[in-house]
BAKELUM-367651 format. One line per field, with one value per residue (C-alpha): residue number from 1; x, y, z. Coordinates in Angstrom, 1 decimal, padded with zeros to 4 digits. Layout:
N
nugu <- [NUM;...];
px <- [X;...];
py <- [Y;...];
pz <- [Z;...];
This chain:
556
nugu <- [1;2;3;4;5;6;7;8;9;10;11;12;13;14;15;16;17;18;19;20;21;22;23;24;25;26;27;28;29;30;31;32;33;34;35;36;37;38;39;40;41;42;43;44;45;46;47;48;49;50;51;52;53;54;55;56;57;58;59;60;61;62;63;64;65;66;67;68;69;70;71;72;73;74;75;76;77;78;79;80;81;82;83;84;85;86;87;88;89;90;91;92;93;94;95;96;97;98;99;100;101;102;103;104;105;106;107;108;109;110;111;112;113;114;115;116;117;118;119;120;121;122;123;124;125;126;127;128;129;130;131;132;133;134;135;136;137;138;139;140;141;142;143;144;145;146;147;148;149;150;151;152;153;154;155;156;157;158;159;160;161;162;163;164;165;166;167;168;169;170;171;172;173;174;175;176;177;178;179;180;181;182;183;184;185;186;187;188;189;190;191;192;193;194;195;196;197;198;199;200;201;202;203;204;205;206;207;208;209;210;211;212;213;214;215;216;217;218;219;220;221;222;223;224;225;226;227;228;229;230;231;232;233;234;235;236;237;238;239;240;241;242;243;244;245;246;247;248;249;250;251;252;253;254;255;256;257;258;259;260;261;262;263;264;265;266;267;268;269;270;271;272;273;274;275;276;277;278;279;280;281;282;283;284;285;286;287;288;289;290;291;292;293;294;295;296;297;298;299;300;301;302;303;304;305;306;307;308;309;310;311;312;313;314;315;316;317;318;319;320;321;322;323;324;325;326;327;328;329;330;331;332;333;334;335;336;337;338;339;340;341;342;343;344;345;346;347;348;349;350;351;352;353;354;355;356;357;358;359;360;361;362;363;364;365;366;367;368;369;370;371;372;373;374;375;376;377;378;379;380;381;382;383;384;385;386;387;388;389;390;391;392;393;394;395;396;397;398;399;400;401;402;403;404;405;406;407;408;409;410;411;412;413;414;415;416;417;418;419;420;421;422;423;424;425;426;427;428;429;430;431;432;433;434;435;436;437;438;439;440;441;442;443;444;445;446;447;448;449;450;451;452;453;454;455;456;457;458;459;460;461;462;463;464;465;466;467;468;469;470;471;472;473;474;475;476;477;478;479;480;481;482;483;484;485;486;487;488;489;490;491;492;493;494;495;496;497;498;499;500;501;502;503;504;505;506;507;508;509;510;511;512;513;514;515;516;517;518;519;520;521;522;523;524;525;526;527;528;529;530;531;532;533;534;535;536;537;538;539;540;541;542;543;544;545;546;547;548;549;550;551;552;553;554;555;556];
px <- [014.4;016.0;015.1;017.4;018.1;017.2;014.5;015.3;012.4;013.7;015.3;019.1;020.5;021.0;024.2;023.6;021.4;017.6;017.1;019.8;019.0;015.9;016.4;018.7;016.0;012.3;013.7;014.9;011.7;010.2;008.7;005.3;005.0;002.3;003.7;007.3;006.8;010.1;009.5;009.1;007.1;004.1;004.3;000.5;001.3;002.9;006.1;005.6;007.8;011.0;013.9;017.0;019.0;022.2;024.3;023.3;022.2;020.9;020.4;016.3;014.5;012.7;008.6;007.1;004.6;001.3;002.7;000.1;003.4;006.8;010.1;012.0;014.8;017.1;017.3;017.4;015.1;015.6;014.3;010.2;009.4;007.3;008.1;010.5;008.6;009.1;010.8;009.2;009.0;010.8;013.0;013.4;012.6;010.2;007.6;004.5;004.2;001.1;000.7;-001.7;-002.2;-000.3;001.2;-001.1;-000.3;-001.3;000.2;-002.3;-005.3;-007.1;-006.4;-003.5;-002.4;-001.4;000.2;002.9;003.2;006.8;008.1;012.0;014.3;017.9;021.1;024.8;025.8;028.6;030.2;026.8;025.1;021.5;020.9;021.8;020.1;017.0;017.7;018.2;015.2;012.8;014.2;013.6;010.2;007.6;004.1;005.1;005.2;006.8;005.5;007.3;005.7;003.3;004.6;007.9;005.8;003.9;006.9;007.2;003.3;004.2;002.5;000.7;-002.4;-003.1;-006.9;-008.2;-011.6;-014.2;-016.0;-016.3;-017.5;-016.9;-015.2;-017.6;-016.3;-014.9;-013.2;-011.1;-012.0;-009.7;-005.7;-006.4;-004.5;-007.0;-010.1;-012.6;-013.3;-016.6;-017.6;-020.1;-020.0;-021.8;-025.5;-025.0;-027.7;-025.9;-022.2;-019.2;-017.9;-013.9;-011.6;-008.1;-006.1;-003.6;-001.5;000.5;004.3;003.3;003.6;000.8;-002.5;-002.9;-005.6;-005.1;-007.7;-009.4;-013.3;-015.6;-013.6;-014.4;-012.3;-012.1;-012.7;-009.1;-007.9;-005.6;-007.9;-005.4;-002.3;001.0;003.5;007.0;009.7;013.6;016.3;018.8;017.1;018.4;014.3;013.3;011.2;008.4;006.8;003.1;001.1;-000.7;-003.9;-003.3;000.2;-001.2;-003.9;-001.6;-000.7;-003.8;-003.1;000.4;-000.6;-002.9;-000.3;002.1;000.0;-000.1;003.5;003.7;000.8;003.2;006.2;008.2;007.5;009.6;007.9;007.9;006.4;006.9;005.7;008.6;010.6;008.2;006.1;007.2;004.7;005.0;002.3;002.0;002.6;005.4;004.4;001.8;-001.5;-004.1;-006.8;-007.1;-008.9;-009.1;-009.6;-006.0;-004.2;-004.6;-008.6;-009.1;-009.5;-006.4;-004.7;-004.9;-004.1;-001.1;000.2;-000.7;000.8;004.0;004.6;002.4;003.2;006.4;008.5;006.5;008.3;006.2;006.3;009.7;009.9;007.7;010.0;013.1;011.2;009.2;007.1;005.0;001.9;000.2;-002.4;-003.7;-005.1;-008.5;-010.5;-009.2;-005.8;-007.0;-008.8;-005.3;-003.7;-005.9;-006.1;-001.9;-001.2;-004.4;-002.3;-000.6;-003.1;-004.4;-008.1;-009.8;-012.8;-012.1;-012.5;-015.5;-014.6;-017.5;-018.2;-021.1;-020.2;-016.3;-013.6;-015.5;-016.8;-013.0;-011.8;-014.2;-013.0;-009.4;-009.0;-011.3;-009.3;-006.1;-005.6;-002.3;000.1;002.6;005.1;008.2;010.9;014.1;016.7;020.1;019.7;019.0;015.4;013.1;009.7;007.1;004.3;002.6;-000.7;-002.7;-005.5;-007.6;-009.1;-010.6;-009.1;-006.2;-007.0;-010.5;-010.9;-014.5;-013.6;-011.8;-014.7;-016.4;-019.4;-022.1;-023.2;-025.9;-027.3;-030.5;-033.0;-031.0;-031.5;-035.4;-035.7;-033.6;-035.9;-039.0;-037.4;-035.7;-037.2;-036.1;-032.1;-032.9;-034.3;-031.3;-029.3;-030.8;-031.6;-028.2;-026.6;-023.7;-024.3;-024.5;-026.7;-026.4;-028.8;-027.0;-029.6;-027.7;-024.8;-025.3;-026.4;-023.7;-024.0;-020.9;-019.9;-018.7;-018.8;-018.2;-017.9;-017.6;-019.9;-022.1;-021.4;-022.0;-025.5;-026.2;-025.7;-027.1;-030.3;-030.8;-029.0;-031.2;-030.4;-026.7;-025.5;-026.8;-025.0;-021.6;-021.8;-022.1;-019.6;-016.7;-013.6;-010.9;-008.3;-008.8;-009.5;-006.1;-004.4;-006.0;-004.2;-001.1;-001.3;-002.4;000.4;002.3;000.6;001.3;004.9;004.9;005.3;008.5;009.9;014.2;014.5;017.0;020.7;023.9;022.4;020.6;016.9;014.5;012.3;009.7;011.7;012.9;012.0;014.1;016.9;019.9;019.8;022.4;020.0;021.7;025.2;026.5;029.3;026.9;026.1;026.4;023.3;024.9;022.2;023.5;021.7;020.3;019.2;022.5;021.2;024.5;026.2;024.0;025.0;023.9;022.2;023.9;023.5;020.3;018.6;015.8;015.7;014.9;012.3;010.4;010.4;009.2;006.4;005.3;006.0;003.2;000.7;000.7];
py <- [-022.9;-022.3;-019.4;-015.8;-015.7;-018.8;-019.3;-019.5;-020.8;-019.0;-015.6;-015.6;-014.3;-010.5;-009.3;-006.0;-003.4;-004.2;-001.7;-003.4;-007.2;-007.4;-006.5;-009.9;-011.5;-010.4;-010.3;-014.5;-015.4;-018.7;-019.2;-019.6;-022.5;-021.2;-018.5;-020.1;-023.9;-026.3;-026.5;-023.1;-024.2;-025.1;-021.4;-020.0;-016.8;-015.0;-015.9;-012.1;-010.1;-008.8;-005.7;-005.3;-002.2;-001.9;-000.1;-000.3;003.0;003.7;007.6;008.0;010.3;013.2;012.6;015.6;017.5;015.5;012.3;009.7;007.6;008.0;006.3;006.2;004.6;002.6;-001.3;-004.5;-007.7;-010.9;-014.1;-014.1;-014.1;-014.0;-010.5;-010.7;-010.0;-006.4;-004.1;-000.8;001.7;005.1;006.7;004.3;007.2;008.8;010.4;009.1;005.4;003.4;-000.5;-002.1;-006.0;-006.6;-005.7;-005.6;-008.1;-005.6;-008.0;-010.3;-007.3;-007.8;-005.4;-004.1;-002.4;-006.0;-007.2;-004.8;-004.5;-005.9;-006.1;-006.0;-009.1;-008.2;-009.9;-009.2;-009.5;-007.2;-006.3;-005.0;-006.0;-007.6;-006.6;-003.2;-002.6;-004.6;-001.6;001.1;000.3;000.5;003.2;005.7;004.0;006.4;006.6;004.7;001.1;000.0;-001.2;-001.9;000.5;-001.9;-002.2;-003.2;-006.1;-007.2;-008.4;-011.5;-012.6;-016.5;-017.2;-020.5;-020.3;-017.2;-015.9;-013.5;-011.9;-013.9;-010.5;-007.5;-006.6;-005.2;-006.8;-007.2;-006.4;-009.5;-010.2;-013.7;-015.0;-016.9;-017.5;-019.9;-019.0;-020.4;-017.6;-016.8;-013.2;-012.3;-010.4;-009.0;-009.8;-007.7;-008.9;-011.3;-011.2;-012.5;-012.8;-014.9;-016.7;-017.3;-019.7;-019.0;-022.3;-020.8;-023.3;-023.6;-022.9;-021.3;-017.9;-016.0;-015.3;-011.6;-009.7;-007.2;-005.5;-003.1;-003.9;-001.9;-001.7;-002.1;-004.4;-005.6;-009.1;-011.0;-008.7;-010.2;-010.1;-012.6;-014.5;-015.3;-013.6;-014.4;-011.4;-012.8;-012.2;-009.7;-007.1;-003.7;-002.0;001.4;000.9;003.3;004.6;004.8;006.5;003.6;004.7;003.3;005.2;008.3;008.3;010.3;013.0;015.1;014.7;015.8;018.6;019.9;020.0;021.1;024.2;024.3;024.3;027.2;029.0;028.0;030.2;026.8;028.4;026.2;022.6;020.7;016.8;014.0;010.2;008.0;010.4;012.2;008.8;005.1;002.7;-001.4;-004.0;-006.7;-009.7;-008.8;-010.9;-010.2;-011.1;-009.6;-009.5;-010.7;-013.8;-017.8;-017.8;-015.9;-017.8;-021.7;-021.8;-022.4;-019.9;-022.5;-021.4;-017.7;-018.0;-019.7;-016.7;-014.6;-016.5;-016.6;-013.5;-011.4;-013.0;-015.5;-013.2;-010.1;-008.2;-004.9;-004.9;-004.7;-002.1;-000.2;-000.7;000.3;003.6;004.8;006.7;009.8;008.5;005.2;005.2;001.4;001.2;-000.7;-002.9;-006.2;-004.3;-003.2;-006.7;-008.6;-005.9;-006.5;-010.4;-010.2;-007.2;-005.6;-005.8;-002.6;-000.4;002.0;004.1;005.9;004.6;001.1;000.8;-001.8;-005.1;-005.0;-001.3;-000.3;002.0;000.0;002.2;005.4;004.4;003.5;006.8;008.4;006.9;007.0;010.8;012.3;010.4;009.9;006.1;004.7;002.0;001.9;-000.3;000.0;-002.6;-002.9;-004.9;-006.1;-002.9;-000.2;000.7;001.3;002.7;003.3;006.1;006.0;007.6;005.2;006.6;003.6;004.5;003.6;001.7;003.5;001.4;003.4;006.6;006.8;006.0;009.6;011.6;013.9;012.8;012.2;009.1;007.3;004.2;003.9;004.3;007.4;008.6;007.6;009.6;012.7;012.8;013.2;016.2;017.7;016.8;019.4;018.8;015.5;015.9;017.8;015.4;012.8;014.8;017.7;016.7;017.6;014.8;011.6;009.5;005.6;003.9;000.0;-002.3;-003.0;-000.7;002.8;005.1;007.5;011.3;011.8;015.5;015.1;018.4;022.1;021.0;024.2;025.6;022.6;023.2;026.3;026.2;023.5;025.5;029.2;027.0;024.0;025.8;023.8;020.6;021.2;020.4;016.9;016.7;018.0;015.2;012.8;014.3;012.3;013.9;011.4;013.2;016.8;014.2;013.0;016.0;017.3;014.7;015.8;019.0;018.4;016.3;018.8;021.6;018.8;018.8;015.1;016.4;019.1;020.6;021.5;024.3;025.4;025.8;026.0;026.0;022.4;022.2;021.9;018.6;016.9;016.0;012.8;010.3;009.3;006.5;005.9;004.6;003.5;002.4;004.7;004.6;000.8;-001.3;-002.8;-000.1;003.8;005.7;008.7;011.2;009.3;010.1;014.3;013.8;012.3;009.1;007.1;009.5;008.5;006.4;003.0;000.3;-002.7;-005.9;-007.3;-005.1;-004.0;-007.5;-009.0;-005.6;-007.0;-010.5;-009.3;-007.0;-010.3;-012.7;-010.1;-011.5;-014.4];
pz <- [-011.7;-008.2;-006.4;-006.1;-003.7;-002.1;000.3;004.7;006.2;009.2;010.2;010.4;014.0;013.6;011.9;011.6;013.1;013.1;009.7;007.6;008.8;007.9;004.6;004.6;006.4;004.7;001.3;001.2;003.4;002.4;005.6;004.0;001.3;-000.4;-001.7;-001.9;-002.3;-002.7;-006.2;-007.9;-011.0;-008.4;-007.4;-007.7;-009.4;-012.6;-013.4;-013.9;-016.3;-014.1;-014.4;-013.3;-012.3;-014.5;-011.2;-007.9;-007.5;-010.5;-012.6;-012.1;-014.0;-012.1;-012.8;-014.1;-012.2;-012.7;-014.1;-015.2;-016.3;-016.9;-017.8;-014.4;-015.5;-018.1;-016.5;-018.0;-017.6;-015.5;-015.7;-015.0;-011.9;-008.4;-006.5;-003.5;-000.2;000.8;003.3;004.1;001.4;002.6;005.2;008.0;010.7;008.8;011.5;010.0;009.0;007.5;007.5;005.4;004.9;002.0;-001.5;-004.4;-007.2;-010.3;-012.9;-011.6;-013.3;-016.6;-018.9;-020.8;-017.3;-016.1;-019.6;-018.9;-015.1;-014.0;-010.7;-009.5;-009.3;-008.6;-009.6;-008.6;-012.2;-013.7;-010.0;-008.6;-005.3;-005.2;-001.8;-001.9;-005.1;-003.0;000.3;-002.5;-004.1;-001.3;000.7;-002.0;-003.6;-002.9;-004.7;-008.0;-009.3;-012.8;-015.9;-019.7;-022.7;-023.6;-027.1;-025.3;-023.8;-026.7;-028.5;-026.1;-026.6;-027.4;-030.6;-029.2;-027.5;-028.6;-028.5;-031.3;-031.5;-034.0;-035.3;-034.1;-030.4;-027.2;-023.8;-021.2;-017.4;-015.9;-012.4;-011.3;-008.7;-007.3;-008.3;-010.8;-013.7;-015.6;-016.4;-018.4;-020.4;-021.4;-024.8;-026.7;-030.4;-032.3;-033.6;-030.8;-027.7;-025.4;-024.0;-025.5;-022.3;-023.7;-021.5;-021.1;-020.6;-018.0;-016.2;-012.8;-013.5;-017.5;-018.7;-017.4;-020.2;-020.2;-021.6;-024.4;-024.5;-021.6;-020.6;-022.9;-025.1;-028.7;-030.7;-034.8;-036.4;-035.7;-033.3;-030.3;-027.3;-025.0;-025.5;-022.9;-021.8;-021.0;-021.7;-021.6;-019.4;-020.7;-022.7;-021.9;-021.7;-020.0;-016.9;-016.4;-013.0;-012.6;-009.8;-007.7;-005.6;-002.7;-002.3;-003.1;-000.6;001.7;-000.5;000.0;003.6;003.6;001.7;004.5;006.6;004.7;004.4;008.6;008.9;006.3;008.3;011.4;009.7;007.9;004.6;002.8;003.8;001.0;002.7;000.2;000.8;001.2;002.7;005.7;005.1;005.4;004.4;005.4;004.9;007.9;005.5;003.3;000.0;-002.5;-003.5;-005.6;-002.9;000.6;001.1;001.0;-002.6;-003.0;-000.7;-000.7;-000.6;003.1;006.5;007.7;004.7;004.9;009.2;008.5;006.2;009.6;011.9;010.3;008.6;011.3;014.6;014.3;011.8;012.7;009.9;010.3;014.0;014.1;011.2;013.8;017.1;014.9;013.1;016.2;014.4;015.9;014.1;012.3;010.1;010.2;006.4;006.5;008.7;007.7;008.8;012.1;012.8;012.0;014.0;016.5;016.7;017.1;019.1;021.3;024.3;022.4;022.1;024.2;024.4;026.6;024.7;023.6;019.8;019.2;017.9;015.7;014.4;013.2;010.0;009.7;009.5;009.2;013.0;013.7;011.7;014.1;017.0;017.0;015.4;018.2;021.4;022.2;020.9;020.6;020.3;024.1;024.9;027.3;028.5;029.8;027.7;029.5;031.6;028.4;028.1;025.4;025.2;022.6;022.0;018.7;017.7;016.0;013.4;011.6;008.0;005.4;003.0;000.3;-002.2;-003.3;-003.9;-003.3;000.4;000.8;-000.9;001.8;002.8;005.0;006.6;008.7;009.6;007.5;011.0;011.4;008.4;008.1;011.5;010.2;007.2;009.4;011.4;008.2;005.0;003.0;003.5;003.0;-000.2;-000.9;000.0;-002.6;-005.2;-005.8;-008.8;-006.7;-004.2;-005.0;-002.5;-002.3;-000.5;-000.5;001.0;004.0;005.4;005.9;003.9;002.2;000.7;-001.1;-002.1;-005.4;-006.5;-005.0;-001.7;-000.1;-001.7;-000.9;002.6;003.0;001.4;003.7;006.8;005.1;003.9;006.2;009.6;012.1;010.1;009.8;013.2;012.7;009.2;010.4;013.3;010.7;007.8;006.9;004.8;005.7;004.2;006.5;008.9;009.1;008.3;011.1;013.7;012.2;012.9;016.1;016.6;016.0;018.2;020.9;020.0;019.0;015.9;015.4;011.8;011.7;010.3;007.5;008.4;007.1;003.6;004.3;003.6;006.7;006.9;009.3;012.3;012.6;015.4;018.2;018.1;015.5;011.9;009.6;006.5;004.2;005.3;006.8;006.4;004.1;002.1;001.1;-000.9;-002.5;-001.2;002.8;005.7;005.6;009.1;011.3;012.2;011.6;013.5;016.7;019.5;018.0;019.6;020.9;018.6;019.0;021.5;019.0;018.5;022.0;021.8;019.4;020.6;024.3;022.4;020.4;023.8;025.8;022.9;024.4];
């Protein structure tokens, strides 16, 4: 089956301002064969069950307050597919940007989570556009990704190779470990003493196996336990949005400064993600982890995804010199290395970051929050110049929430010492069934506050004062952390809020330069543009172009 749209294994001159072209530039990528090779049935992953919006702006259901799920809105299915690479999710001058490595292929899971995950795949059918159903999707994509009801799914389980459950027993946890589609599933049959290893014949080019039942789970004598998937085109389905942990990460964060800028008189700041925050990965297609067993099964594999979607199409750097953000929060280590390996001529430190740190992004958290580190770049283009200033905060990775929980942290000599000179917090410190301590055998040693943290806190410095200094040096709540630079940002005035007028809403300031993403000859979203970007001198044709290029030429 021929790809839709077809594959360009290179970017088409600009048409368009930077914003709108490379949505007709990332979206049609092929540059990189392993994930697009000439022959789509050798493509290493799903075909994954696929929707389609039925307009091309379509009626979306508001989520409710707490949502764990959803149904967003009323689509239809497509053919089954692999997910388009992505654009940046959000306003394209949205102050505060992240950039992670790339998507996360959840169909890819175990579990009953991944039987029903689908991803978009947009047609022009019945008078619609593809492409700005494609822009529309992922300028207003915020924390969420869709899934079918699983009930919805189940009906298209293909009745051949299907696996069911010889007694009773539970599922055992399992991981894959490569992109196989072929993997095993462990269980526990009951009266049995050891595990049931079960072998799931899954082939390059077939519907996907998925699992259908969670780990630990119990399960019944016959019961289905695995069987594959492939849901038809044109079935009119409700889509449903689910929270996804890694896009949530920031919402903690935004809340604490939304609650500055209502300390700082903006009492009606109301930050949302996808709209104050616009989040990119540097290579644009997915995967379900990062690493030569997910991409091709060789270092040479995995470089030549980096060198074409990080440094030759440099898709996220030039979402960056378009949005110009105030801030970027660099999601991970493996982010910041790959950052780093590409595009260290950018950055900027008093105190150069280590290339090796000694507690990972914590020590990089650290590092960048308490300096002024940043991303700089300035040239002149056919006489018009351009400059860039972006502060750059490294964290810990979005994707586990045990990364943001507050806590303390020391290298295991440090802590060995700080036992000797206070051994009753450090007793505390292992033993409050309010902290829990890991000790991992190498790594540093971590005291997470996963209870009453304040009032954890504040017994540490009423009962263990001469001991707390130390602690506090050493404490690590990512979330204030960042919030933190945000507010500072905006003390500094990097940072602004417009207030309300004329009965309009107030919102984070935008950054500097035009935008026409949401109002083009191309396009027009019906909420536009509540910031006047379009009405902006523009750009000549190409100049943010030739920007980016000279920013990746100074690589080297």
């Amino acid at each position: 089956m021929p790809y839709d749209p077809p594959r360009q294994l290179q970017p088409q001159p600009p048409q368009d301002p930077l914003e709108v072209e490379l949505v007709y530039n990332v979206r049609p990528c092929g540059t990189c064969t392993f994930f697009w090779p000439e022959n789509s049935a050798t493509q290493p992953y799903g075909p994954y069950s696929s929707y389609d919006f039925s307009s091309n702006t379509p009626a979306e259901n508001t989520p409710p307050s707490a949502p764990n799920s959803f149904l967003w809105i009323e689509g239809v299915t497509r053919p089954p597919s692999f997910p388009d690479a992505e654009v940046m999710d959000g306003c394209r001058k949205a102050p505060i940007m992240t950039i992670g490595i790339n998507p996360n292929l959840t169909a890819f899971g175990p579990g009953t989570t991944g039987a029903s995950w689908c991803y978009p795949s947009f047609s022009s059918d019945n008078q619609t556009d593809s492409w700005t159903k494609y822009a529309y999707y992922y300028r207003y994509r915020s924390v969420y990704q869709e899934h079918f009801d699983l009930q919805f799914a189940e009906q298209f389980l293909l009745p051949t190779g299907q696996v069911k459950a010889a007694k009773a027993g539970v599922v055992q946890q399992y991981t894959r470990l490569s992109d196989d589609p072929a993997f095993e599933i462990r269980v526990l049959y009951d009266g049995d003493a050891s595990p049931t290893a079960i072998h799931l014949p899954g082939k390059v080019g077939a519907p996907p196996y998925v699992v259908m039942v969670n780990a630990q789970q119990r399960f019944a004598a016959g019961d289905l336990l695995a069987a594959q998937i492939s849901v038809p085109a044109g079935k009119p389905v409700g889509v449903y949005d689910q929270p996804i942990t890694y896009y949530t990460q920031m919402l903690p964060v935004l809340a604490g400064f939304e609650a500055y800028l209502k300390q700082k008189g903006h009492a009606d700041a109301n930050l949302q993600v996808g709209e104050d925050v616009g989040q990119i990965d540097m290579v644009a297609c997915a995967s379900p982890h990062w690493g030569p067993q997910w991409l091709g099964g060789t270092s040479q594999s995995v470089n030549d995804v980096i060198a074409n979607c990080v440094q030759k199409n440099a898709w996220a750097i030039k979402q960056l010199v378009q949005t110009q953000p105030a801030v970027l929060f660099l999601v991970g280590q493996a982010s910041w290395d790959m950052f780093w390996k590409s595009f260290s001529h950018l950055v900027s430190a008093p105190q150069p970051l280590p290339s090796i740190p000694e507690d990972g992004p914590y020590t990089l958290l650290r590092l960048t929050s308490g300096q002024n580190c940043r991303i700089v770049f300035s040239t002149t283009i056919d006489g018009q110049q351009y400059s860039l200033s972006t502060r750059l905060i490294i964290t810990p990775h979005f994707s586990y929430d045990e990364n943001f929980v507050p806590q303390f942290r020391m290298a295991p000599a440090a802590f060995t010492a700080f036992a000797q000179k206070f051994p009753q917090a450090a007793e505390f410190l292992q033993h409050d069934p309010r902290i829990q301590f890991q000790k991992p055998a190498s790594g540093y040693i971590a005291a997470a506050l996963v209870k009453d943290v304040p009032a954890v806190l504040a017994q540490i410095q009423q009962q263990f004062a001469s001991a707390s200094a130390e602690l506090m040096a050493v404490y690590y709540d990512a979330h204030q952390i960042m919030a933190n630079v945000l507010s500072q940002l905006y003390d500094q005035g990097e940072l602004a809020y417009t207030a309300p007028s004329a009965g309009k809403a107030g919102f984070l300031t935008r950054n500097s330069g035009p935008c026409t993403f949401c109002d083009n000859q191309r396009w027009q979203f019906p909420k536009g543009c509540p910031y006047g970007k379009p009405n902006e001198p523009q750009y000549p044709l190409g100049f943010l172009d030739k920007v980016a290029q000279a920013m990746i030429a100074e690589a080297g």
